[in-house]
C-alpha positions in Angstrom: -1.5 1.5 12.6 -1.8 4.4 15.0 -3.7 7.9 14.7 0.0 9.4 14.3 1.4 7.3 12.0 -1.6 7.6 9.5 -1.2 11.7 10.0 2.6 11.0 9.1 1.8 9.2 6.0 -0.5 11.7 4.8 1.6 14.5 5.2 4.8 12.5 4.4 4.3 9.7 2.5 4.6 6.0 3.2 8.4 5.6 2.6 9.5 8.2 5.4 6.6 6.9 7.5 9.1 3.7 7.0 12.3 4.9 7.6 11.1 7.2 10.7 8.9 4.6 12.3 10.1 1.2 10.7 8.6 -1.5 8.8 6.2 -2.0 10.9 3.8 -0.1 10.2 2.3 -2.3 7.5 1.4 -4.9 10.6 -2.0 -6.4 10.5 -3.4 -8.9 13.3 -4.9 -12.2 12.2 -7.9 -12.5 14.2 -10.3 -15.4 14.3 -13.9 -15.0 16.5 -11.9 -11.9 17.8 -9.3 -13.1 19.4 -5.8 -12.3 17.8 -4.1 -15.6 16.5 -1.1 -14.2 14.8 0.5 -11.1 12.6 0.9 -10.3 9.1 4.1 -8.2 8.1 5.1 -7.4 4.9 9.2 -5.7 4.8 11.7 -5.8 2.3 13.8 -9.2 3.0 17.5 -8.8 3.0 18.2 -12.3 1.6 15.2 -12.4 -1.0 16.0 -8.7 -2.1 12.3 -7.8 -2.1 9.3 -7.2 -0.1 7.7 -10.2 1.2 4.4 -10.9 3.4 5.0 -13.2 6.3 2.0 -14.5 8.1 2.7 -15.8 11.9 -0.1 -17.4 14.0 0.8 -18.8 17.4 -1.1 -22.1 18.9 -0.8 -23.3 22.1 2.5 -21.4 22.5 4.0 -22.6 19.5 4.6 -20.2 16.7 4.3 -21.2 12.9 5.8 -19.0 9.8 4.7 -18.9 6.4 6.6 -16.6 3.6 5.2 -15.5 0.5 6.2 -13.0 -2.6 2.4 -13.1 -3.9 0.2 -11.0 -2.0 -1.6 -10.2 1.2 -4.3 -12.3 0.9 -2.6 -15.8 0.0 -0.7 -15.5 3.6 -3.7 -14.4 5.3 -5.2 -16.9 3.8 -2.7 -19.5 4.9 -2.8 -18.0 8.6 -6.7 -18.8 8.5 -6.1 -22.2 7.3 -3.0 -23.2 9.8 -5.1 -22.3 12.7 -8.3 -24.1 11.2 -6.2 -27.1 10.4 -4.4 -27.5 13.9 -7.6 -26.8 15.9 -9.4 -29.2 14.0 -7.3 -32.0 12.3 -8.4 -33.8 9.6 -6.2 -36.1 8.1 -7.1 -39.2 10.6 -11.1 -39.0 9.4 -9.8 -38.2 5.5 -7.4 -42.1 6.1 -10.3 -43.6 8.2 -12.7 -42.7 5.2 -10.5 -44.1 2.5 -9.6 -47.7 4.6 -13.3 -48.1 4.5 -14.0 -47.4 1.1 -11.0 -49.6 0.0 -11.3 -53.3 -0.4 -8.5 -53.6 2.5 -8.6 -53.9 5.6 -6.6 -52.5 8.0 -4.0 -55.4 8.4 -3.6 -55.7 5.0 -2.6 -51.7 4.6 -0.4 -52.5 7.5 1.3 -55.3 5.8 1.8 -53.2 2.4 2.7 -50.2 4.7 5.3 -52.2 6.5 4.2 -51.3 9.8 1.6 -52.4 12.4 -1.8 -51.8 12.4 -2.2 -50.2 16.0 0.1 -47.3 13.7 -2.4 -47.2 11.2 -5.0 -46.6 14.0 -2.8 -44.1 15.7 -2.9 -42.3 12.6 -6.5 -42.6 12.1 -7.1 -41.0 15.6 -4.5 -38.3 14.5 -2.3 -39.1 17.6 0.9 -39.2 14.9 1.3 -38.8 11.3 3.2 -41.1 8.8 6.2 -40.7 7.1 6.3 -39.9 4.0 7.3 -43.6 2.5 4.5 -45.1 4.8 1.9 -42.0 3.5 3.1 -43.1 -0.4 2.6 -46.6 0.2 -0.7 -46.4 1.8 -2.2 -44.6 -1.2 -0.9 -46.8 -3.8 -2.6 -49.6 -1.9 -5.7 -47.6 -1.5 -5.9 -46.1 -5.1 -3.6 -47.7 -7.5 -4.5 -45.9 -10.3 -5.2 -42.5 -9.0 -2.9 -42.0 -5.9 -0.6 -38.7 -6.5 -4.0 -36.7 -6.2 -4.4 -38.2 -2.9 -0.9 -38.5 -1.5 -0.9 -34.6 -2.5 -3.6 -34.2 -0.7 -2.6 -35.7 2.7 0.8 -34.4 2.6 -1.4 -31.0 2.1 -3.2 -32.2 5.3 -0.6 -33.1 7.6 1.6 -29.9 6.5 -1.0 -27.7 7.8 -1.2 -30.0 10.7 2.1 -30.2 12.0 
């Protein structure tokens, strides 16, 4: 927000600073180590009916959206954790943990996954993802009894991945 605007505000309040200089003066940069990642707006959305914040982070030219009612901080937040999550994926050590803390082995995953196991290493070197059938049948091998807390978990993952 400029020098200007904030005079504007103060003398005018924040709804004509709006309507004379548009919604975007709310706009805050997402940085991370100081350099700017992305943008977060928040502006009354036509089809929702009422204000929103939008985070948008950009990596390696590619430019992800998230939308949220709550507040500022969940979709900053989000923006931190997008950028951590596709800088850094994690979801081919978090698989490669559980295969070796399961009685299985990989070709027997692969069998129960219906699919080969130089997949299931693909996935383990986070070079692809599975779908979501494979993901739900790979955690029912891997933890019979307690696999939605994992299979939410990955699909966590992998969203913030992809």
């Amino acid at each position: 927000m400029t020098r200007t605007i904030r005079e504007y505000i103060k003398e005018h309040g924040r709804t004509a600073a709006r309507i004379k200089f548009g919604n975007s003066i709310d706009d805050m940069p997402i940085c991370i180590d100081g350099n700017k990642v992305g943008i977060l707006k928040r502006y009354q959305h036509k089809g929702y009916q009422q204000w929103i914040w939008e985070a948008t982070v950009e990596f390696k030219e590619v430019e992800y959206q998230y939308i949220t009612f709550d507040s500022q901080i969940t979709a900053l937040d989000w923006g931190y954790r997008k950028i951590e999550a596709l800088q850094n994926p994690q979801f081919g050590i978090m698989l490669r943990e559980q295969i070796a803390s399961s009685p299985l082995s990989v070709e027997q995953i692969a069998d129960i996954a219906n699919c080969s196991r130089y997949v299931i290493f693909k996935w383990m070197r986070s070079e692809s993802y599975p779908s979501i059938t494979h993901l739900q049948r790979i955690t029912r091998a891997i933890s019979p009894m307690g696999w939605p807390p994992l299979f939410d978990a990955w699909c966590s993952q992998i969203e913030m991945e992809q």
